[in-house]
C-alpha positions as CSV (number, residue, x, y, z in Angstrom):
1,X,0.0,0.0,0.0
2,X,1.6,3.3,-1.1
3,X,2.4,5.8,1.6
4,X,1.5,8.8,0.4
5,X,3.8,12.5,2.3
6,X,1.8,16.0,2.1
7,X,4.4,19.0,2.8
8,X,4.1,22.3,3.0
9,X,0.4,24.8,2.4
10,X,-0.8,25.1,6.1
11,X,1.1,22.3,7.3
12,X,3.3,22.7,10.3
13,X,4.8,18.9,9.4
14,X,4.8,16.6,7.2
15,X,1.5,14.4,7.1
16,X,2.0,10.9,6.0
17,X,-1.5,8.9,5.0
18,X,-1.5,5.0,3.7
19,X,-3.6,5.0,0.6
20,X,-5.2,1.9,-0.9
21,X,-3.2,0.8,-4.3
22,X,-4.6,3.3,-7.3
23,X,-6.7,4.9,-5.1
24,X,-7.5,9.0,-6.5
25,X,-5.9,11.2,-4.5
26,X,-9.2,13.6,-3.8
27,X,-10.9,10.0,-2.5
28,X,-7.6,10.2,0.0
29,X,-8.5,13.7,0.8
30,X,-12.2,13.3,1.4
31,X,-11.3,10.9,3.8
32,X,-8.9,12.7,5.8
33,X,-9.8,15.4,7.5
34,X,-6.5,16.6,8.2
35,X,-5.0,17.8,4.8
36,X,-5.6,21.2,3.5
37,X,-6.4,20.8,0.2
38,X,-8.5,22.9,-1.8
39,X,-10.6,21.6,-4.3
40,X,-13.9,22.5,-5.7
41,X,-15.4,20.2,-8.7
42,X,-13.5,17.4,-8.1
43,X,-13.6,16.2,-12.0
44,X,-10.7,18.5,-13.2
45,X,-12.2,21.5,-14.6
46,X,-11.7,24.5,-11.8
47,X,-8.0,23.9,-11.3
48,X,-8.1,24.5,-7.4
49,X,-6.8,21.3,-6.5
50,X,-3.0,21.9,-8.5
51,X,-0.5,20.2,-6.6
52,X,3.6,19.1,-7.4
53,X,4.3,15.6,-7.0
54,X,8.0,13.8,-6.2
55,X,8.2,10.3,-6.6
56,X,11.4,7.9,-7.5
57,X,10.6,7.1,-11.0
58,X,11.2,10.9,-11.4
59,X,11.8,12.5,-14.0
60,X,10.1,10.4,-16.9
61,X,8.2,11.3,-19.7
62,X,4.4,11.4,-18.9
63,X,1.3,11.7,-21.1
64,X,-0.9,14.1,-19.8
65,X,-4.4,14.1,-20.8
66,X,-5.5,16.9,-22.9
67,X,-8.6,18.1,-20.4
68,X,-5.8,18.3,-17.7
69,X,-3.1,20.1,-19.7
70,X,-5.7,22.6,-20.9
71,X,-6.5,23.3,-17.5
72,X,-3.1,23.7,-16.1
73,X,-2.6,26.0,-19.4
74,X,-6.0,28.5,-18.4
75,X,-5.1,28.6,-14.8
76,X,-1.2,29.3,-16.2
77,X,0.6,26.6,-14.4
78,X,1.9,26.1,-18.0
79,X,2.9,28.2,-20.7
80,X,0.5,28.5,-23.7
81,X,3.0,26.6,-26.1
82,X,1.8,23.5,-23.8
83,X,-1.1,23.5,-25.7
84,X,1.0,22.0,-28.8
85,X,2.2,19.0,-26.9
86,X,0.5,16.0,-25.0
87,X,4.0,14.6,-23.4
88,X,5.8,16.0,-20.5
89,X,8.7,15.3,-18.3
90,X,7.3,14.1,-14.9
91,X,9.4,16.3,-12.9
92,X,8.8,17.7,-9.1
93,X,8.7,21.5,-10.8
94,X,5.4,20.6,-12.9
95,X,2.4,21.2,-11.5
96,X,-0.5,18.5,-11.4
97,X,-4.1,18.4,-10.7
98,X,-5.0,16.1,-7.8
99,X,-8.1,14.5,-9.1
100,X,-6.2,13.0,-12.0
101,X,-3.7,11.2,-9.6
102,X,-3.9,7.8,-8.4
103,X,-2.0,6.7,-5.3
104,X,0.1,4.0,-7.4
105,X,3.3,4.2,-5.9
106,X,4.9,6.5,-2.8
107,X,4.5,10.1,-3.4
108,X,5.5,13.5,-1.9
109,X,2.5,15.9,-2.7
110,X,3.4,19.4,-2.7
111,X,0.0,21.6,-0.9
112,X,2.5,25.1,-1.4
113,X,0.4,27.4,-3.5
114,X,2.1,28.9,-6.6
115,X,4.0,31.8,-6.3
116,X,3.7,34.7,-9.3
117,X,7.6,32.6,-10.4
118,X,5.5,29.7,-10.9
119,X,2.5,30.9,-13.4
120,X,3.6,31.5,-17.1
């Protein structure tokens, strides 16, 4: 079962929550009342939920679904030019949307908001 580390938003310390195996990280949330993430629609369309995600495998090349990508590109968490490319190195710099990750392996999720360096 993948143990899954949120740092940083209004956390004093790290929290450290055992998720089932490909569980989706906003199910995670729901059910713990202790992490301070926002989210609003929970079906990746209002962006509130962007998150940055370390994990061993790191960095890889990762196909990103197009609803997600557009999203992350309207809210600016990517440049425009993202909008010309499906692939992406899997990297603890780019930002994610929670409800399109699954708890598949051991992740550090990042809760810090982004800062005006961050937004393209």
């Amino acid at each position: 079962m993948p143990a899954l580390s949120f740092v940083g938003g209004a956390l004093t310390q790290p929290l450290t929550v055992v998720a089932t195996p490909d569980e989706p990280i906003l199910d995670l949330v729901r059910r713990c009342d202790d992490l301070p993430l926002s989210w609003r629609c929970g079906r990746g369309t209002c962006g509130t939920c962007a998150v940055r995600v370390s994990h061993q495998q790191q960095p890889q090349p990762l196909l990103m679904s197009r609803k997600e990508r557009n999203v992350l590109v309207r809210h600016r968490y990517l440049p425009q030019s993202a909008l010309q490319q499906d692939t992406f190195i899997d990297s603890p710099a780019l930002w994610r949307l929670a409800c399109y990750l699954t708890a598949n392996q051991p992740l550090v999720i990042s809760l810090d908001p982004p800062s005006s360096e961050d937004v393209s």
